[in-house]
C-alpha positions as CSV (number, residue, x, y, z in Angstrom):
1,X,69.2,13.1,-84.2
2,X,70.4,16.9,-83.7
3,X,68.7,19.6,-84.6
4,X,69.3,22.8,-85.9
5,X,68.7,26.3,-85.4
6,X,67.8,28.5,-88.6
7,X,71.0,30.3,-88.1
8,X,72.9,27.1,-87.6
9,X,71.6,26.0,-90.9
10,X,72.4,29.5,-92.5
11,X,75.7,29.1,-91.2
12,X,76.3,25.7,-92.1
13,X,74.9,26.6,-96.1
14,X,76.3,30.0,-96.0
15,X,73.2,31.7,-96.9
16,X,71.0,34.0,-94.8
17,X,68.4,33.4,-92.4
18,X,66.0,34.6,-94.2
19,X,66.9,32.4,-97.1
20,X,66.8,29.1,-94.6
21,X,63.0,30.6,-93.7
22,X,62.1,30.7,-97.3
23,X,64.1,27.3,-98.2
24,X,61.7,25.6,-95.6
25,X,58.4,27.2,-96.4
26,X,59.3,26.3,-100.0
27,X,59.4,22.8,-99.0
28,X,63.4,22.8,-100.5
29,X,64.4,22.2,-96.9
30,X,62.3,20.1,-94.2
31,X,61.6,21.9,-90.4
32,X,59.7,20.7,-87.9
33,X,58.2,23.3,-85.7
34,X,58.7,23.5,-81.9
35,X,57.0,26.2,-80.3
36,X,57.3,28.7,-82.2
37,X,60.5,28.2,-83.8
38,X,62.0,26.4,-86.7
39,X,64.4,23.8,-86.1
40,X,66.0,21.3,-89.1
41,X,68.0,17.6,-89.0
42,X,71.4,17.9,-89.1
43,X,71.2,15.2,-92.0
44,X,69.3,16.8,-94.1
45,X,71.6,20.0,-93.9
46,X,74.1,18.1,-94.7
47,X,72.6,16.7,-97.9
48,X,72.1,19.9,-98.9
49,X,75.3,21.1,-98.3
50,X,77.0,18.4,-100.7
């Protein structure tokens, strides 16, 4: 399982940053928290991306 950075994921969506922050405290996009940072599965990026 890889996971991603927020800007990975904004990349990825081609959206913002900022919109991948709200997408996940929203609960549209799953995160689990390391430290203080965000980080998201590949998979699930890619579901959303379809």
């Amino acid at each position: 399982m890889e996971l991603l950075t927020a800007a990975d994921v904004a990349d990825a969506l081609s959206v913002s940053r900022s919109k991948v922050y709200k997408m996940a405290e929203a609960g549209e996009l799953q995160s689990v928290k390391i430290g203080k940072s965000l980080r998201f599965t590949e998979g699930q990026v890619e579901n959303l991306a379809l």
